[in-house]
N, C-alpha and C positions, 0 to 999 in steps of 0.2 A: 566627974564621970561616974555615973552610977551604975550598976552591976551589972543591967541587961546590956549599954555600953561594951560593959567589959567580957563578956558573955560572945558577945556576938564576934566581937573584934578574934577574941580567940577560937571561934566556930571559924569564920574565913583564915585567919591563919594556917588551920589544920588542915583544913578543905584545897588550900592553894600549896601547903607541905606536899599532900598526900595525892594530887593532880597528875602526876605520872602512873601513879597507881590505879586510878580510877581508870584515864583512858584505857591501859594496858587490859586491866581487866573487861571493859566493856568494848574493846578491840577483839579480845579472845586472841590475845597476842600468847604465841608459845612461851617465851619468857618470861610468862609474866609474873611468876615465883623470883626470878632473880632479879628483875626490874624493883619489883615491890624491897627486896633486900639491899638494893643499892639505894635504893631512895629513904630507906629504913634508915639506915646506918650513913651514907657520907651527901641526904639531900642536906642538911642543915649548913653544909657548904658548896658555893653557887656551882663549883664544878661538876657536883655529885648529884645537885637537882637537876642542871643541860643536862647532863649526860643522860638521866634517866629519860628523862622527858623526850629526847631524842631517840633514845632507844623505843620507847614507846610508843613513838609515832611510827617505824618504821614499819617494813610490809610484811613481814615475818608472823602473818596472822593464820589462827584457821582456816580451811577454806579456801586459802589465796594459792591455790597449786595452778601453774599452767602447765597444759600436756603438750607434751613435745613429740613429736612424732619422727 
């Protein structure tokens, strides 16, 4: 395995680490401070990556207000 190999390998690692992250922030999810801290600290275990990941998709975005009359 030569470096660019190993380069790359840990480029998608990080990239699929920090994938709750990314959505949340390009959602304009309001959470997306605590999303990103959850996934900080407990993504490194599967529970703590769903859960982010989950939380990120959810509708709690920008924008997403309906008016009720």
């Amino acid at each position: 395995m030569d470096l660019f190999d190993s380069v790359g390998t840990l480029a998608f690692i990080v990239i699929v680490y920090f994938l709750p992250l990314f959505i949340a922030v390009l959602r304009k999810h309001r959470n997306a401070t605590a999303i990103s801290a959850l996934n900080l600290l407990l993504g490194w275990t599967v529970l703590g990556w769903v859960g982010s990941i989950v939380w990120a998709l959810t509708a709690n975005v920008e924008g997403n207000q309906t008016k009720r009359s």
